[in-house]
N, C-alpha and C positions, 0 to 999 in steps of 0.2 A: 504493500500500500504506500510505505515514502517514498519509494522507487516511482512509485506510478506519477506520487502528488509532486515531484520533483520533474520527471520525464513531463507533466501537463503544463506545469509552472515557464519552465525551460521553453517549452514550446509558442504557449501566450506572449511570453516576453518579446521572441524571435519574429511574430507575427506583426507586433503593435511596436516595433523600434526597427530603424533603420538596421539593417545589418552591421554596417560598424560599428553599434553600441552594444548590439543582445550581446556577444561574451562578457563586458565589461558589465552588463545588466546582471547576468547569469553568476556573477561573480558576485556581486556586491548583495544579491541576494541568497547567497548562502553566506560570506562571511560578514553582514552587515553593511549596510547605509550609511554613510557618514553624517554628522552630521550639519545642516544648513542654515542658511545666514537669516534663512525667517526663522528657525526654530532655537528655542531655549531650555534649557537644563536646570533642573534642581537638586541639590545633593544633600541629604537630609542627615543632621547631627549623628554620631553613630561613637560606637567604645572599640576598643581591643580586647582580649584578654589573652592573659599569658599560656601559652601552649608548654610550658614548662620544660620538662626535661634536665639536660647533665647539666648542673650548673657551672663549671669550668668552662661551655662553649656561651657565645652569646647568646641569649633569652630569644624564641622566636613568638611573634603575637600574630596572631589570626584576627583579622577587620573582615565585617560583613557591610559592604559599602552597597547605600541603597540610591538610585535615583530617581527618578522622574524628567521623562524629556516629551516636548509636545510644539506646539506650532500655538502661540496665542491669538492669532490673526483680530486684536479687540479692534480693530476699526475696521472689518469687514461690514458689509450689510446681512450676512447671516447672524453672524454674532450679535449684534444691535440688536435685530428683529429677536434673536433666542430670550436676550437679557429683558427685553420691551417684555414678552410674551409672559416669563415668568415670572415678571413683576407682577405683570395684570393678574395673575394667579391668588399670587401671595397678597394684593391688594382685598381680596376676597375673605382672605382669611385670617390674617395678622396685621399687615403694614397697614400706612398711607400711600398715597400717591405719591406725595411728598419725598417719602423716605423711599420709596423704591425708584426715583429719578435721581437718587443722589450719588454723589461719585464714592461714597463709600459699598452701596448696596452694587454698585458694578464691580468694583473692585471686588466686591466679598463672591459674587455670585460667577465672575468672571472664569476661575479654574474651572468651575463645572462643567463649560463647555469649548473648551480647550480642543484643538483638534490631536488628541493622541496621538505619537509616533510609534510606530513597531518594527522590529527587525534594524532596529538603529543598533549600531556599536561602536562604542568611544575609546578613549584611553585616560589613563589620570597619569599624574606624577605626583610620587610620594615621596618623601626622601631621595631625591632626584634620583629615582626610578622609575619606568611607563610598569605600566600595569592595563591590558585590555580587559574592560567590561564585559561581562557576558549580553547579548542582545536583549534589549527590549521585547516586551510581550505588547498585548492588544491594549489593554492600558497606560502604555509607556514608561510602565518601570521595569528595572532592571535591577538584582537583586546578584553581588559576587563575592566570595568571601575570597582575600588576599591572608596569605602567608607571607611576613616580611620578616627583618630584625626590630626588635623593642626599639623605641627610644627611649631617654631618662623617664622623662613623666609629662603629666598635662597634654592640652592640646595641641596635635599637632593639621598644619592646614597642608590639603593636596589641591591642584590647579588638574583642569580640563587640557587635554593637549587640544586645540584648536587648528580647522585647517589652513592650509596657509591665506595667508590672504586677509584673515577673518583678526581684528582686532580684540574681541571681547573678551571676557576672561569669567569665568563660570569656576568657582572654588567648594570646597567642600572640607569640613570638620573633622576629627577623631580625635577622643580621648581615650588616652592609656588608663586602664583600672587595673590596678597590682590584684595580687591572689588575695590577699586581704584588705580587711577595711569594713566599712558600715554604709550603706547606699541608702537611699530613698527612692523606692517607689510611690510614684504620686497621681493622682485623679487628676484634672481638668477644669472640667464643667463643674460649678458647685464646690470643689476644691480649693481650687487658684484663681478662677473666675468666678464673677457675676452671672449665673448664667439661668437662675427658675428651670432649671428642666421639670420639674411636676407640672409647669405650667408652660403648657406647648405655644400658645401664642406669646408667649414671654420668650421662649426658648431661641422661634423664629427672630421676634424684635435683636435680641440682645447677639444673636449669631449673624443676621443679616444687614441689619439697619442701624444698629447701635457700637460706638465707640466700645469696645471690651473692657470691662474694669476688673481689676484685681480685686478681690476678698478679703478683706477688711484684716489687718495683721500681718498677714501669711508671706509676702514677701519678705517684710524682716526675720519672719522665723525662720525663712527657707533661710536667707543669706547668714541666720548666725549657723545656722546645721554646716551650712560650705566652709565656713571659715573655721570649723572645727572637722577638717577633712572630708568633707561626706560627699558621695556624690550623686547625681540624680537621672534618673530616668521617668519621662514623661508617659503614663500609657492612657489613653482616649476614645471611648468609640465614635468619637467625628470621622469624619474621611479625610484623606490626604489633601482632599481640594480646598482643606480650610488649612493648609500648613502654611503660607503664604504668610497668611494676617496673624496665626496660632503664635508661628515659631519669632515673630517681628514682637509680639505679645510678651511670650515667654524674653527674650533678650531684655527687656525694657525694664520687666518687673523681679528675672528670678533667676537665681542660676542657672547658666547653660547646661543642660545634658539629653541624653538621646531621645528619641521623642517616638513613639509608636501610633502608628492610628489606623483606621480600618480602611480596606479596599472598598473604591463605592464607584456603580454605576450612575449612572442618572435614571436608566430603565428599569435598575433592580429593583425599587422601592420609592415607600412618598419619603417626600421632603422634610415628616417628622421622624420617619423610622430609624431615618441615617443617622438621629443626630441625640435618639437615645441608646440606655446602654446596654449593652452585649454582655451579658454573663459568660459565656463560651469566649466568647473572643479576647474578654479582658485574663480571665484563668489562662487560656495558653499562650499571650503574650508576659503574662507575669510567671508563668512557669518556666519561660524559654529563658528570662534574663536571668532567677534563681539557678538554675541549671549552668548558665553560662560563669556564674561567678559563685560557688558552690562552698567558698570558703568564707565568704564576707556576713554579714549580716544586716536583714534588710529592717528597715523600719517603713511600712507598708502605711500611705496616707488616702486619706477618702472621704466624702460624706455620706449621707445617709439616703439623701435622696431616693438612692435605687439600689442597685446592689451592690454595692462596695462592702459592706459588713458581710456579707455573707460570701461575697467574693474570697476576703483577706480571710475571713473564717475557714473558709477550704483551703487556702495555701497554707496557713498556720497549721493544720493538719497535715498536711502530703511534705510539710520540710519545718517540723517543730524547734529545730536545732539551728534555723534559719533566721528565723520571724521575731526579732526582737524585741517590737511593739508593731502595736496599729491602733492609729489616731484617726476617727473619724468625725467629720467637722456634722454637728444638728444643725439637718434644714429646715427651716419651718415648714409646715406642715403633713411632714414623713412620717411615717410609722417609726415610735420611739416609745415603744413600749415597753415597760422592766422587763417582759418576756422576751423580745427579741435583744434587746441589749444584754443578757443574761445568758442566749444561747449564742452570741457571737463569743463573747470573752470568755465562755467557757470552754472553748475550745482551741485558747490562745494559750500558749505557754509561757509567754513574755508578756510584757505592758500591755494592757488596751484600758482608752478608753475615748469615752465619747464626749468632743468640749463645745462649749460655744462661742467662745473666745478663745483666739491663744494665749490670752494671759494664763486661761485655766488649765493649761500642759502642762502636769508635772513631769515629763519626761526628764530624764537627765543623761547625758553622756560622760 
């Protein structure tokens, strides 16, 4: 069957291009597309961890480098028309007019409809070494994990190799996490942000039309947690097409670190479904980073809103020797009943508990 989808492929090509191109077509389509001066790249925060071994030879670290590449075309007439359309939607249900003409509500809604690239493949330089990307899928990410040498510590930044000609520079993050240490996994929505998710027409205002506010404390508490070593991991069930405005968010208010969030069509689902949260999807993203750093311990942050309590309650079960605490922020009007707060902590083996301020954290490190 790839034989054939390749023999068909090869053939379409050869048909619809000049003959002096189909090889170079025929080419570029098995080893990738380069890529172009209308298209742009995103390279989303990401860690190392140590692949261990003899300690006599240098440390080698394993990076899982994630992008996102696509074609913005915002001043086309389709795009306009898409943005106009789903405004008129969301005018129906949440917004104003007002707010959905405004250049925030295009900006925010603008990834959505992005024209995806696939079968793209790039390169990076890391420690001035190339490294080829694996290709793009139908969505336009590309997902490669690099074996290199450690460096000392902190972040280090890699550059897009660009093709010639092409002036722009498209960069991307990683930070080093040793074997040990104390991390934070953190919620989001409700968490770190302003965000009503119980209340779905709040949910839309405050993601699509409204400036994003931090949660009242929380970025001082985060930034004393950094400055007493810790480091962070963001997980989310928004989609990727909110990382734009998310990760410019996150920079502003809180320490830098890796950021997760969930794969989204536009076809797959409504426009509320995407933007609450995923029990499955937040467990095996918070299982994969525990797994990835198996020696550190996590202090697991959340509110109540939806299921972060019973989320953190199942990790604190499946890695007890891990879960040092979990701090979950009351939202008003959440189930916060002695009964569920009663059956989450009791299945914590380390700290938990439930504040409303963080003055009232008694954690200590």
């Amino acid at each position: 069957m790839n034989k054939m989808i390749k023999m068909v492929s090869a053939l379409l090509i050869g048909l619809l291009l000049p003959i002096s191109f189909a090889h170079k077509a025929v080419t570029q389509f098995k080893y990738g597309f380069p890529l172009r001066a209308d298209e742009t790249i995103i390279f989303f925060p990401t860690s190392s961890h140590d692949l261990g071994g003899d300690k006599k030879e240098k440390p080698q670290c394993e990076i899982p480098i994630h992008s996102w590449l696509f074609e913005p075309e915002d001043e086309s007439l389709a795009r306009k028309s898409a943005v106009k359309l789903v405004g008129e939607l969301l005018e129906h249900y949440a917004l104003s007019e007002e707010q959905t003409e405004s250049d925030l509500f295009r900006q925010r809604i603008s990834p959505f409809l992005v024209d995806n690239q696939r079968y793209k493949k790039v390169s990076i330089t890391l420690n001035n070494k190339p490294y080829v990307l694996n290709k793009t899928h139908a969505n336009g990410h590309s997902k490669t994990l690099i074996t290199m040498d450690c460096w000392s510590s902190g972040w280090n930044t890699f550059k897009l190799n660009m093709p010639v000609g092409d002036k722009r520079s498209f960069t991307g993050e990683v930070l080093r996490i040793p074997h040990k240490g104390i991390s934070v996994i953190s919620d989001i929505d409700d968490t770190i942000k302003f965000s009503e998710v119980l209340n779905k027409k709040a949910l839309l205002r405050h993601t699509f039309a409204e400036p994003f506010k931090a949660t009242s404390g929380m970025p001082d508490f985060y930034k004393q947690l950094e400055s007493k070593g810790v480091y962070f991991h963001y997980v989310s069930s928004s989609p990727w097409q909110l990382y734009p405005s998310l990760g410019a968010f996150i920079n502003d208010y809180y320490p830098l670190g890796t950021v997760s969030l969930r794969n989204f069509r536009v076809k797959d689902t409504s426009l509320i479904d995407f933007i609450t949260a995923s029990k499955e999807y937040k467990l095996e993203k918070i299982r994969s980073i525990i797994q990835r750093y198996p020696e550190h311990q996590f202090i697991l942050i959340g509110d109540s809103g939806e299921n972060d309590p019973e989320v953190y309650a199942g990790m604190a079960e499946e890695f007890p020797n891990n879960i040092m605490a979990v701090l979950i922020r009351r939202v008003e009007k959440s189930d916060l009943s002695e009964q569920r707060i009663a059956e989450v902590c009791n299945k914590i083996k380390g700290y938990c508990q439930f504040f409303r301020k963080v003055e009232d954290i008694k954690l200590e490190l």
